[in-house]
C-alpha positions as CSV (number, residue, x, y, z in Angstrom):
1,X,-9.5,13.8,40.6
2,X,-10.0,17.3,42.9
3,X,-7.7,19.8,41.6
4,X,-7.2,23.0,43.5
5,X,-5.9,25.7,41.0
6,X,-4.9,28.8,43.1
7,X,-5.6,32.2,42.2
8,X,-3.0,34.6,39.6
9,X,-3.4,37.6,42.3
10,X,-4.6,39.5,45.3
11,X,-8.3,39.7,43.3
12,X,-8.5,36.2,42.1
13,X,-10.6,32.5,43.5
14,X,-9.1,29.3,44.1
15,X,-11.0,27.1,41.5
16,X,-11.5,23.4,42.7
17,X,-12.7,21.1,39.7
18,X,-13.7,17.6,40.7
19,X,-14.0,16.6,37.2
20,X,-13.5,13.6,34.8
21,X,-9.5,13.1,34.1
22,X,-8.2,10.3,36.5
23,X,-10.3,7.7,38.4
24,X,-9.0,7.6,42.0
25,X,-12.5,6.1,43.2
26,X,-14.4,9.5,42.8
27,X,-17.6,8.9,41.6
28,X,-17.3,11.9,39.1
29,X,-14.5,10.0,37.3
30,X,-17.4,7.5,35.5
31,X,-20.4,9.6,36.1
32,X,-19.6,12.5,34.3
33,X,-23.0,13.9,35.3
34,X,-21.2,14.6,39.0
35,X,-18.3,16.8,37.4
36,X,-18.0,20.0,39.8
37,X,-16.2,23.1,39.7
38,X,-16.0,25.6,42.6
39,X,-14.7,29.1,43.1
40,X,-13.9,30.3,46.2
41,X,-13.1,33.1,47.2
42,X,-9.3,33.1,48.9
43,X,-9.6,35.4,52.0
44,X,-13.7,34.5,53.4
45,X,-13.5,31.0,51.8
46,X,-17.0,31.5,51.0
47,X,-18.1,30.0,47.2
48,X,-18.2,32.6,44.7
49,X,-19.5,30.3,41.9
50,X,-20.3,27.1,41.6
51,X,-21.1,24.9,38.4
52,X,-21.6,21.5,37.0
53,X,-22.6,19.1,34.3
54,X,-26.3,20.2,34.4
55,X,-24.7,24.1,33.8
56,X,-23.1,22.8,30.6
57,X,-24.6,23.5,27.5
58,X,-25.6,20.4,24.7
59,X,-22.7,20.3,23.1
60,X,-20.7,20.9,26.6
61,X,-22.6,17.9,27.9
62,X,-22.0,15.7,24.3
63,X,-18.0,16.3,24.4
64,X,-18.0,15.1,28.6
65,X,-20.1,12.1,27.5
66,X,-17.7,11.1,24.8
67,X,-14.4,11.8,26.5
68,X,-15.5,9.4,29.3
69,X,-16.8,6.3,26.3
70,X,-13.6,7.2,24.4
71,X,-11.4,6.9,27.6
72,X,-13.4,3.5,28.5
73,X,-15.2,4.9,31.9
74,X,-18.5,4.5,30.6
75,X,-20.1,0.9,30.3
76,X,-17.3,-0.8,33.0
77,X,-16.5,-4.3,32.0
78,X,-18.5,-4.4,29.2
79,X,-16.1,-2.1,27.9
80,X,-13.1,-2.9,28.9
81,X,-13.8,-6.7,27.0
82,X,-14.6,-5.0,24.0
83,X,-11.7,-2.8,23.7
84,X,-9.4,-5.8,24.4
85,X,-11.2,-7.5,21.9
86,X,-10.9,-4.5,19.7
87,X,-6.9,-4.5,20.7
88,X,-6.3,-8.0,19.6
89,X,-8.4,-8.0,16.3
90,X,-5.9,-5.2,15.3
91,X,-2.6,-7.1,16.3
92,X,-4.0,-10.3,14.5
93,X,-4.4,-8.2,11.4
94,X,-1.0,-6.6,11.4
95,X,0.1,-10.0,11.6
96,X,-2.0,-11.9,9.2
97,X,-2.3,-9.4,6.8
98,X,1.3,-9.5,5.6
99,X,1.2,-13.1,5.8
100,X,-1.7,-13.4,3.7
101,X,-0.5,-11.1,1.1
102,X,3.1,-13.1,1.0
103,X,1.6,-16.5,0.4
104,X,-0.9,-14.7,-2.3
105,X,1.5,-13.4,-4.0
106,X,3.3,-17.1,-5.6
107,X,6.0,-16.5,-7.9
108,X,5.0,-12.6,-8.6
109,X,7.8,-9.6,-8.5
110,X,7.6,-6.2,-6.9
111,X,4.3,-5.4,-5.0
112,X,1.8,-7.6,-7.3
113,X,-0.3,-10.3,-5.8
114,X,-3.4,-12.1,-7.6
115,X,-6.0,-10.1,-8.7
116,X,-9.0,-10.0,-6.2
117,X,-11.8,-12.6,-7.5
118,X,-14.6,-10.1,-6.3
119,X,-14.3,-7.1,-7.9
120,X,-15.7,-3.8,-6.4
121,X,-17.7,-2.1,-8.6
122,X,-19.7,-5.4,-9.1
123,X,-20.7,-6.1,-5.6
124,X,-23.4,-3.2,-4.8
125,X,-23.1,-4.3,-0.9
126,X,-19.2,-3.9,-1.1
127,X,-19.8,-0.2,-2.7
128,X,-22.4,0.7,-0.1
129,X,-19.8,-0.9,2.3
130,X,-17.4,1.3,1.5
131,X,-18.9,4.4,0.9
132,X,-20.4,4.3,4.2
133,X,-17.0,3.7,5.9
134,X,-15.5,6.3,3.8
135,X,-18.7,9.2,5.1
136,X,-18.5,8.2,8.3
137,X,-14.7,7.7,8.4
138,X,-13.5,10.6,6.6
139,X,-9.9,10.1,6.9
140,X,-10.4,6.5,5.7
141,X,-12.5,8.1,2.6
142,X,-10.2,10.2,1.8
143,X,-7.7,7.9,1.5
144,X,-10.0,5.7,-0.3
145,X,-10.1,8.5,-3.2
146,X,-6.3,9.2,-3.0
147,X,-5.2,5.4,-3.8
148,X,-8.3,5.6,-6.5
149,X,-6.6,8.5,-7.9
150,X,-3.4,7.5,-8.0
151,X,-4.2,3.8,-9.5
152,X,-6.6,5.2,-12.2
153,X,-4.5,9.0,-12.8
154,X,-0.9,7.3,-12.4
155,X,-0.2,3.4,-12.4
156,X,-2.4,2.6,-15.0
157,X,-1.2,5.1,-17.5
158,X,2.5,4.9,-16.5
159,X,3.8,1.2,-18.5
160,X,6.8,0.5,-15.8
161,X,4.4,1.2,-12.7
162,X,1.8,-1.1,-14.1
163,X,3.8,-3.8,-14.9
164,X,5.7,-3.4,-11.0
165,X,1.9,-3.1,-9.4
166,X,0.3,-6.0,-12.1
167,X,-2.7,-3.8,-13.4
168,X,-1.9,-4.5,-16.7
């Protein structure tokens, strides 16, 4: 999309940015190599500056390239399939997973359901698994460590929460 941004005062440039945000057609919108941004100047209208993606600095260039995958501009259809893909895999497992757990879980009270038959510190691939997720996903490790904490800090050691959550 070309946006004109006018000047603040009688000293200032009108800045056009053909740049990444909206696809209207423009081939900036999925090449982010063709982003442009013009000053002008507002009385001779001749360009006062004038910059673009080869301007940008590495990490300038990194951050464009990434806004355009995480938007889904990069890759076309390819992409689009994926991220439905992506989309439904999601909804199936809010659904299924509550499902699963409720037909799991038998005859048991409160929030228990079987024990898992594979346990985690047994299965080296699982642990690699996981701690990989949990580097690379930080947000997902951290929570990793929080629910350890609590399980092995609180529920275990409290009687009443380890008979509601079956660790017992």
């Amino acid at each position: 999309m070309t946006s004109v941004i006018y000047p603040d005062g009688d000293t200032g440039v009108l800045s056009v940015t053909d740049g990444q945000w909206d696809n209207n057609g423009n081939v900036a919108e999925s090449d982010v190599t063709q982003e442009q941004t013009v000053h002008v100047d507002q009385y001779s209208g001749a360009i006062a500056a004038r910059y673009g993606y080869d301007d940008y600095s590495a990490v300038a260039k990194a951050v464009s390239q990434r806004i355009a995958v995480h938007e889904g501009r990069r890759f076309g259809v390819v992409n689009m399939i994926a991220t439905t893909l992506f989309c439904l895999a999601v909804i199936f497992m809010c659904v299924s997973g509550p499902i699963m757990w409720w037909t799991r879980r038998g005859t048991a009270s409160g929030t228990a359901a079987p024990r898992a038959k594979l346990p985690v510190w047994g299965n080296r691939v699982l642990l690699m698994a996981m701690t990989a997720l949990g580097i690379f996903l930080p947000m997902f490790g951290l929570s990793l460590l929080i629910v350890l904490a609590l399980d092995q800090l609180l529920i275990r050691r409290v009687p009443r929460l380890s008979r509601f959550f079956r660790t017992a």
